[in-house]
SEKE-973096 format. One record per residue (C-alpha): residue in three letters; x, y, z. Coordinates in steps of 0.001 Angstrom, whole numbers, plus 500000, padded with zeros to 6 digits. Layout:
N
type / X / Y / Z
ala / X / Y / Z
...
//
This chain:
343
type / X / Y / Z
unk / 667783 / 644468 / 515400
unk / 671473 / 645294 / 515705
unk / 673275 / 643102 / 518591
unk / 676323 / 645527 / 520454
unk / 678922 / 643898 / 521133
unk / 681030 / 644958 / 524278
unk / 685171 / 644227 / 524341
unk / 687733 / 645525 / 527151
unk / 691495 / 646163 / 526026
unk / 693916 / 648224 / 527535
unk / 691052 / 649732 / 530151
unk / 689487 / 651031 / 527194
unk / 685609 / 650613 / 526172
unk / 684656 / 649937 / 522170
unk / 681318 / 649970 / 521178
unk / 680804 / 648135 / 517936
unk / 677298 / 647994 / 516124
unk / 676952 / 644445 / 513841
unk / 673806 / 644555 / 511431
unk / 671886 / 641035 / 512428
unk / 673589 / 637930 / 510721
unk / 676298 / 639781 / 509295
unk / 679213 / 641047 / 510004
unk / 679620 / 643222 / 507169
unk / 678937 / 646605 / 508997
unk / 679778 / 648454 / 505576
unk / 676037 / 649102 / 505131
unk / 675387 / 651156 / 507760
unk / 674120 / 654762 / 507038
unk / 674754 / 657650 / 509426
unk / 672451 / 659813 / 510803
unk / 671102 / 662784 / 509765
unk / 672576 / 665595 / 511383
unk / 669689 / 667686 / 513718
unk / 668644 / 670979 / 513064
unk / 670395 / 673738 / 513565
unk / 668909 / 676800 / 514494
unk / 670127 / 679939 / 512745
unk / 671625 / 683522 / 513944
unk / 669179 / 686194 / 514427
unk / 668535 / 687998 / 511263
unk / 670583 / 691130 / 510275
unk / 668594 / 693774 / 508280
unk / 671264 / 695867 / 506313
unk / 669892 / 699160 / 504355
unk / 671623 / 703205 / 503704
unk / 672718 / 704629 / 507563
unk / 670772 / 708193 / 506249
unk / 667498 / 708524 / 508610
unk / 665212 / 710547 / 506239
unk / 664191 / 709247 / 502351
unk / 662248 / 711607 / 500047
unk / 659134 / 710181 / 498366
unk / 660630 / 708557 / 494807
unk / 663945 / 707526 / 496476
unk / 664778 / 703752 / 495798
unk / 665858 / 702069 / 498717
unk / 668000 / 698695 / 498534
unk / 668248 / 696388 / 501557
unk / 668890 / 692959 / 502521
unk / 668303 / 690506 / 504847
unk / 670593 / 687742 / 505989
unk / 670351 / 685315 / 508186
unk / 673272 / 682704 / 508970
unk / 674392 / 680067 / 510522
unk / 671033 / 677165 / 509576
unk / 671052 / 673865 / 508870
unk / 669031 / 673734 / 507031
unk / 668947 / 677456 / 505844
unk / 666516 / 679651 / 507517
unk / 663369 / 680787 / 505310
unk / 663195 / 684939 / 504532
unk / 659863 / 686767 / 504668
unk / 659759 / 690750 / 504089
unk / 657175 / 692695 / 505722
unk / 655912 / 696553 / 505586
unk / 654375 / 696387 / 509636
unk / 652093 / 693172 / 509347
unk / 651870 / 693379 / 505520
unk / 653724 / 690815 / 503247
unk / 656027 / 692653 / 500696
unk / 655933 / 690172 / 496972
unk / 657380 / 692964 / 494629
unk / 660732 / 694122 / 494351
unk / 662288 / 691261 / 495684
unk / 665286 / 689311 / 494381
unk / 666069 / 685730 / 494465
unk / 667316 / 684521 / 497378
unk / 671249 / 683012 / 498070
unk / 671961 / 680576 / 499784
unk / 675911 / 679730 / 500855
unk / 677423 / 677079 / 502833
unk / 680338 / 678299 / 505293
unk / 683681 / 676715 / 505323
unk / 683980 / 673352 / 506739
unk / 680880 / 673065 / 507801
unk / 676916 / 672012 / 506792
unk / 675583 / 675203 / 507965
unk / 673716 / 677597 / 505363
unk / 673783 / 681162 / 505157
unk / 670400 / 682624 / 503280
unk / 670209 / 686260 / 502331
unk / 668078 / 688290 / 500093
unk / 668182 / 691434 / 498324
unk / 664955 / 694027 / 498381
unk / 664238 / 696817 / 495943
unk / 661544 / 699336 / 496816
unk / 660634 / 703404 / 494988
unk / 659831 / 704836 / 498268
unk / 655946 / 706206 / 498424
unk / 654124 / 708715 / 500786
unk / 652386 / 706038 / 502393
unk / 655513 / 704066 / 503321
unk / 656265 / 706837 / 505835
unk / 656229 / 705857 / 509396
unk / 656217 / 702270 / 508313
unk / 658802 / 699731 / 509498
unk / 660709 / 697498 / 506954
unk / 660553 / 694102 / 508304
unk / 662892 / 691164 / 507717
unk / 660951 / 687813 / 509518
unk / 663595 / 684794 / 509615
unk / 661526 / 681306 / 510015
unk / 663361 / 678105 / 510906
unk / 662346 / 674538 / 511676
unk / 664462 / 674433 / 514798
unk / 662930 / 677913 / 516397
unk / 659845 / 677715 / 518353
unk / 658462 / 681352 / 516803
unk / 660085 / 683868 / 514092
unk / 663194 / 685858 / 514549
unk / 662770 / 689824 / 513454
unk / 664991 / 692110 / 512424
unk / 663217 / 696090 / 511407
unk / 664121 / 699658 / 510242
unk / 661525 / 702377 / 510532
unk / 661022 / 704540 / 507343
unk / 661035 / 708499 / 507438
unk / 659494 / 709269 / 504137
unk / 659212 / 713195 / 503224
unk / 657317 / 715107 / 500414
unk / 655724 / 718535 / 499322
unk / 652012 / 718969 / 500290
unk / 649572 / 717069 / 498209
unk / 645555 / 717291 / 497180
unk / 643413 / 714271 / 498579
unk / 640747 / 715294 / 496112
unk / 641604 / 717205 / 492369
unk / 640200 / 720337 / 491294
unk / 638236 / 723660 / 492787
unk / 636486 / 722306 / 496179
unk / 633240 / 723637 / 497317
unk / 631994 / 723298 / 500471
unk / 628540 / 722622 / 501158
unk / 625299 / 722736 / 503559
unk / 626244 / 726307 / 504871
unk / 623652 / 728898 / 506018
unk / 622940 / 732298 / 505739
unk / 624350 / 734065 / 509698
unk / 625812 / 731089 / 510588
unk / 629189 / 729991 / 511822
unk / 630756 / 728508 / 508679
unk / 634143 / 726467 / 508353
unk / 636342 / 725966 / 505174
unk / 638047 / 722850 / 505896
unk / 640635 / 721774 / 503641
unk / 642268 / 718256 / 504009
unk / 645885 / 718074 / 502555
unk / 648846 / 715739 / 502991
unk / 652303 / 716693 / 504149
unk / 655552 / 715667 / 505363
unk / 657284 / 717677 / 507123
unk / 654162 / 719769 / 508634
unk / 652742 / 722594 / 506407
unk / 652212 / 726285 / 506652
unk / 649234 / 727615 / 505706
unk / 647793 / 731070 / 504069
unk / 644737 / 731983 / 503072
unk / 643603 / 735259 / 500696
unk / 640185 / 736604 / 501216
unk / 640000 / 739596 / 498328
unk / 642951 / 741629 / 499474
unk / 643680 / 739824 / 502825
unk / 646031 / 737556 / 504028
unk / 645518 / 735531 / 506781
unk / 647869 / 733337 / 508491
unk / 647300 / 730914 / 511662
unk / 645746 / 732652 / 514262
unk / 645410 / 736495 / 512371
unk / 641772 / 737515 / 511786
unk / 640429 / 739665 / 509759
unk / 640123 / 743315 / 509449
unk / 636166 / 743640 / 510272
unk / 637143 / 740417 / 512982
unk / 635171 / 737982 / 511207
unk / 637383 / 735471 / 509141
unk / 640125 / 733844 / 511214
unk / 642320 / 731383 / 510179
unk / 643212 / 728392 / 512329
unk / 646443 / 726590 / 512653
unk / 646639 / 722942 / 510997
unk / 645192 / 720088 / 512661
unk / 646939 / 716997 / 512332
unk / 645120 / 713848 / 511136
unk / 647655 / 711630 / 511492
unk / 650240 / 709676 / 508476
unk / 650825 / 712861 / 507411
unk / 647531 / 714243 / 506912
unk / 646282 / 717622 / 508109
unk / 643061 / 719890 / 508064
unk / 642969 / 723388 / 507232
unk / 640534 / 725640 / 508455
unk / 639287 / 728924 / 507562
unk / 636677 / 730295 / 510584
unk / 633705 / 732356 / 509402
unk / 631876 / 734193 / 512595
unk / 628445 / 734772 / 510130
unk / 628008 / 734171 / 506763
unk / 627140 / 736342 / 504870
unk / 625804 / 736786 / 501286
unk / 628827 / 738309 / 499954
unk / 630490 / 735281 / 501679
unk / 628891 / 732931 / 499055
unk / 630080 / 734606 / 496218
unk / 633243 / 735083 / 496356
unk / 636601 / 732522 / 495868
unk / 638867 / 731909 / 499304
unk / 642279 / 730865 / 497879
unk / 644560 / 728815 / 500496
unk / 648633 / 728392 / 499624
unk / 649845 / 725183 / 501542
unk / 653876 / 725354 / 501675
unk / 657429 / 722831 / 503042
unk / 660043 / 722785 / 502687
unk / 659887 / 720246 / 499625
unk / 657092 / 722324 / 498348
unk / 653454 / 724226 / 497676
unk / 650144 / 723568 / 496880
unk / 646962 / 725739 / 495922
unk / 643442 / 725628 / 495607
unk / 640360 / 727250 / 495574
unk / 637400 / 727403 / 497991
unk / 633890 / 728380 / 497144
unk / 631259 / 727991 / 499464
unk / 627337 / 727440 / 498522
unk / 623961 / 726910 / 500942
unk / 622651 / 724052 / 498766
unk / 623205 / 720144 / 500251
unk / 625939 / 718709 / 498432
unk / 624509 / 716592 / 495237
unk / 624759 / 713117 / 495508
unk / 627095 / 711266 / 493326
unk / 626771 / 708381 / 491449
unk / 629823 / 705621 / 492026
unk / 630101 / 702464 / 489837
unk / 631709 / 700035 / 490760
unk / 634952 / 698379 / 488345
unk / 631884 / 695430 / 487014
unk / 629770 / 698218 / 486159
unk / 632655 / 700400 / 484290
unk / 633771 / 696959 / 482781
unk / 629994 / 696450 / 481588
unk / 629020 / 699327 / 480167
unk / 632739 / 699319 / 477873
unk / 631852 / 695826 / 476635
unk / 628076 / 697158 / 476016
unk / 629210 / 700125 / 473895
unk / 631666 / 698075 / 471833
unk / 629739 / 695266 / 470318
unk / 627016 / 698554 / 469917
unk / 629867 / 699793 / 467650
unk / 630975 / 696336 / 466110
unk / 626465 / 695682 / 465431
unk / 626874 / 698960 / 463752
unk / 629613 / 698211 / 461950
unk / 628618 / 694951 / 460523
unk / 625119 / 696378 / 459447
unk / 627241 / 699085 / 457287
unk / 629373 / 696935 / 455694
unk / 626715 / 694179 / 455005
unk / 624671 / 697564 / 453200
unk / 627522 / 698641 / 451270
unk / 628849 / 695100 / 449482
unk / 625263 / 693843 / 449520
unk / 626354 / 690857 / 451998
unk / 623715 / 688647 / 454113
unk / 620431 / 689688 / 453980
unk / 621092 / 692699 / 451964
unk / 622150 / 690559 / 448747
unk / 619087 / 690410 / 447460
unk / 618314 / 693971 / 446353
unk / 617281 / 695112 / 443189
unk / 618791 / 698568 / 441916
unk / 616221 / 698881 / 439332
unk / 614084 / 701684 / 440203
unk / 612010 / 702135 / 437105
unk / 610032 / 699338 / 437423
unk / 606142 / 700832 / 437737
unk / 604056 / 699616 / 440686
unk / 602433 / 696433 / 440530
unk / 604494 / 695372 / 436818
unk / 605898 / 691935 / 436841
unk / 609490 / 692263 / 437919
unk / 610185 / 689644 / 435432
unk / 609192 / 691225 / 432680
unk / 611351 / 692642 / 429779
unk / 611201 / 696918 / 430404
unk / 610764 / 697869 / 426927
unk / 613180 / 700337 / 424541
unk / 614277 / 703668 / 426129
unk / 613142 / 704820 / 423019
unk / 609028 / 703992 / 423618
unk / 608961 / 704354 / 426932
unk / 609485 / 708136 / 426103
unk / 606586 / 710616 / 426022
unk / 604632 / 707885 / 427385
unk / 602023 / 710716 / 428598
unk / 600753 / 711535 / 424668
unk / 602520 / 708938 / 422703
unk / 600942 / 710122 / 419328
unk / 603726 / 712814 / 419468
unk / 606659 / 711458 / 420477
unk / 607848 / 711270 / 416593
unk / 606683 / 714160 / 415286
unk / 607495 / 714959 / 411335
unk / 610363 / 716787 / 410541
unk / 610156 / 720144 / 408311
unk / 612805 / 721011 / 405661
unk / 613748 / 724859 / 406665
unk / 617083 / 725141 / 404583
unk / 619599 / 722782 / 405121
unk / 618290 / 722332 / 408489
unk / 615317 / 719829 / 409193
unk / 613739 / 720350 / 412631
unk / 610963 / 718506 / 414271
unk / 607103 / 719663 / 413423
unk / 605831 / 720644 / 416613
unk / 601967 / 719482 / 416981
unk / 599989 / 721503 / 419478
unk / 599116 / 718653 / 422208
unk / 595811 / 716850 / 422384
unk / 594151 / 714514 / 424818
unk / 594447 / 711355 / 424401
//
């Protein structure tokens, strides 16, 4: 243990610190210096309120004044944020131990990060909770399908109240149309026998909305014909077309990604078997070498044996004329021909 050693000069007080039995006080180390806890974090990104969907935004987060330097965390609401960032910097300011640590984020703006808030989260050993710093996104783009295709709505009956409901996504808020043969109908305008109205959009929420074409009765004429509906922005338009039908909808089947995953590995070592089998056939490989090609070998002869001259195996049916005589006509000597007997 260190003794202290107390000495009055000149009405002044000196503390000296003496390491036990020596007094060498070279040895001593100082002190770590204590935390320090940081500024509040300052989220820079563009002043413009509005992005369109595609836009890359570029912020960054600093937060100085640590010692030791402060830890960064990006956030979209409660949702860590792991791509797009860059490595962090740390700096030390000018005379001092204190760190500055900032960080750079890159992000390709996306429907869904519309009404989200960008969220810089500052950690630090010497704060009792995290430090926030935010900027809400606006995020616009033209309407957009939530399912491709022609849509059919189903379960409808005969004389009753039918609804064509059409879910689309849009930022800002759409306008709707629909055509009904040589109609058409805009919010709140009903037809000309008063039976078809259309309905203004009804907002889902995050941009969604459902559109709604009101049928008083259906009727057969109803069922088979197309409803087209025109979805405009000012970024854009989409189409599609309606048909409706009295039958439940089908079910669908759904795999799952270990299913889809299965069934790909299942088909290719189908193809590679198949593959294998052929090529084995063709170069007489593997349990395919052992073929013979001789195919005029006669059923139940020793394969083994000799096959005899092409010559006597000819006219094997009435051997006694297979050389017949030859008869001098001329020059020319052609073969006698015998009249065939049974043998």
């Amino acid at each position: 243990m260190a003794t202290l050693k107390l000495q009055f000069h000149s009405f002044k007080l000196r503390c000296e610190i003496f390491p036990p039995n020596n007094n060498n006080n070279n040895n001593l180390t100082p002190p770590s210096p204590p935390s320090g806890a940081p500024s509040p974090p300052l989220l820079l990104a563009p002043p413009q309120p509005v992005f369109k969907e595609g836009d890359v935004l570029q912020a960054q987060c600093v937060v100085a004044g640590g010692r030791p330097a402060a830890k960064i965390t990006w956030m979209l609401d409660d949702i860590q944020v792991v791509d797009g960032l860059h490595q962090p910097i740390i700096t030390s300011e000018p005379g001092s131990d204190l760190k500055t640590i900032s960080q750079n984020i890159t992000r390709h703006l996306l429907a869904d990060d519309g009404n989200r808030r960008l969220v810089c989260k500052a950690e630090h050993e010497a704060m009792d909770q995290p430090r926030f710093a935010q900027r809400q996104l606006q995020v616009i783009y033209p309407p957009k399908r939530t399912e491709p295709g022609p849509i059919t709505i189903f379960g409808l009956k005969l004389g009753a109240e039918g609804r064509l409901n059409v879910t689309v996504r849009a930022n800002p808020p759409p306008y709707v149309e629909w055509t009904v043969g040589d109609q058409r109908l805009t919010p709140l305008r009903v037809s000309e026998d008063g039976t078809i109205t259309a309905l203004e959009p009804e907002a889902l929420g995050n941009g969604y909305y459902n559109c709604t074409l009101l049928l008083a009765h259906i009727a057969k004429e109803d069922v088979e014909r197309t409803y087209y509906l025109k979805v405009t922005n000012d970024l854009g338009a989409e189409e599609f077309a309606v048909r409706l039908s009295t039958m439940d909808e089908p079910a669908g089947v759904e795999l799952g990604t270990g299913a889809i995953v299965g069934i790909v590995i299942a088909v290719l070592v189908l193809l590679v078997a198949v593959f294998l089998i052929v090529f084995a056939k063709a170069t007489d490989r593997w349990c395919f070498g052992g073929r013979s090609h001789r195919t005029d070998i006669p059923d139940g002869a020793d394969s083994e044996a000799p096959l005899p001259p092409h010559d006597d195996t000819k006219g094997s049916e009435n051997p006694s004329h297979d050389h017949g005589d030859y008869i001098s006509n001329g020059n020319a000597k052609h073969p006698e021909k015998k009249p065939d007997t049974a043998v």
